[in-house]
N, C-alpha and C positions, 0 to 999 in steps of 0.2 A: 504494500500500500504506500501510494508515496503522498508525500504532504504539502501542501501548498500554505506556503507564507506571503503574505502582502507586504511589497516591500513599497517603504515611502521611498518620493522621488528626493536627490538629494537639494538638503537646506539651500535656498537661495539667501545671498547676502540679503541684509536690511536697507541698503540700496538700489538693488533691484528690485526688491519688494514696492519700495515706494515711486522708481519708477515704471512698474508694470503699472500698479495704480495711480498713480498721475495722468499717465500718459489712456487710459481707460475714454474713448470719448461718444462709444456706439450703446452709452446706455438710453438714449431719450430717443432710441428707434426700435419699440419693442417688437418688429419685423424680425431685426438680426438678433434678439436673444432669444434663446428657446428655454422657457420654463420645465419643459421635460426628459433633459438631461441629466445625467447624475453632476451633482456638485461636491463640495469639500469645504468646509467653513474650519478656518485655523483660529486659534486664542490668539489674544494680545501677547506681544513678548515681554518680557520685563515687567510685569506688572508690581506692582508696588507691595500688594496684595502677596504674602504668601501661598494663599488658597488661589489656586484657581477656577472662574465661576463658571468655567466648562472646559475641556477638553479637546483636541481634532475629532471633527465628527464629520461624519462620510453621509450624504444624502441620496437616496433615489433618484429626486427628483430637487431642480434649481430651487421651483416654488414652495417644497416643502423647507429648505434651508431658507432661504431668506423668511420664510413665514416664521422660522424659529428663533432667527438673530434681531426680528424686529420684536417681535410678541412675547417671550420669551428672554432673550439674555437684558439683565441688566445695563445701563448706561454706560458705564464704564467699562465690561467686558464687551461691550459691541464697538467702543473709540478702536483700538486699537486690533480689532479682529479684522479681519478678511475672506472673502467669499472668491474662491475657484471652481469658475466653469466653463470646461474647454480651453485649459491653461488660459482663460482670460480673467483678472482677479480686481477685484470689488472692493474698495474698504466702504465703510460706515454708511459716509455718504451715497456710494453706488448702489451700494444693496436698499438704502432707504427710499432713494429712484424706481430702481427696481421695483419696490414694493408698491408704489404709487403710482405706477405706471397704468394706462390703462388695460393692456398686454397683460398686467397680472390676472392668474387665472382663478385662485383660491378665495372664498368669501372673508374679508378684511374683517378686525377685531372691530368690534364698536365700542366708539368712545366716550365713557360716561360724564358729565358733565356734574 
């Protein structure tokens, strides 16, 4: 029986991190993003925080990740997190696009006043 390991791809510097996401500019044509893609949503690095308030978690699907980094992770673990789909990556603000976008497919949290 042989066994399969899921190997992560390797660390990219914190440079390219932030210019993969900088340079991010096809989120406000929800045409070119496909919500039913598997996604990757990574933690903040460095957080200040010894706990951290989630872990790399792997999604089915883009719209179930971004519906968990909005609805879900706290303010602060979603600054510094990041959203991978299709080696194309998202911080804060993309994924918040994303989520607002009309293109979103999932029914949005309502907001209590």
């Amino acid at each position: 029986m042989t066994s399969v390991i899921a190997q992560r791809r390797p660390a990219k510097s914190d440079a390219d991190t932030r210019n993969a996401i900088s340079n991010e500019q096809n989120v406000g044509q929800p045409a070119a993003f496909d919500f039913g893609v598997e996604a990757e949503l990574f933690p903040t690095r460095g957080r200040k925080s010894k706990r951290a308030a989630f872990g790399y978690r792997r999604f089915a699907r883009a719209s179930e990740a971004v519906r968990f980094a909005i609805e879900q992770l706290p303010s602060d673990a979603l600054a510094g997190a990041y959203l991978e789909v299709q080696e194309r990556r998202f911080d804060r603000n993309g994924i918040r696009q994303l989520y607002d976008s009309e293109a979103y497919p999932l029914p949005r949290r309502k907001v209590t006043s």
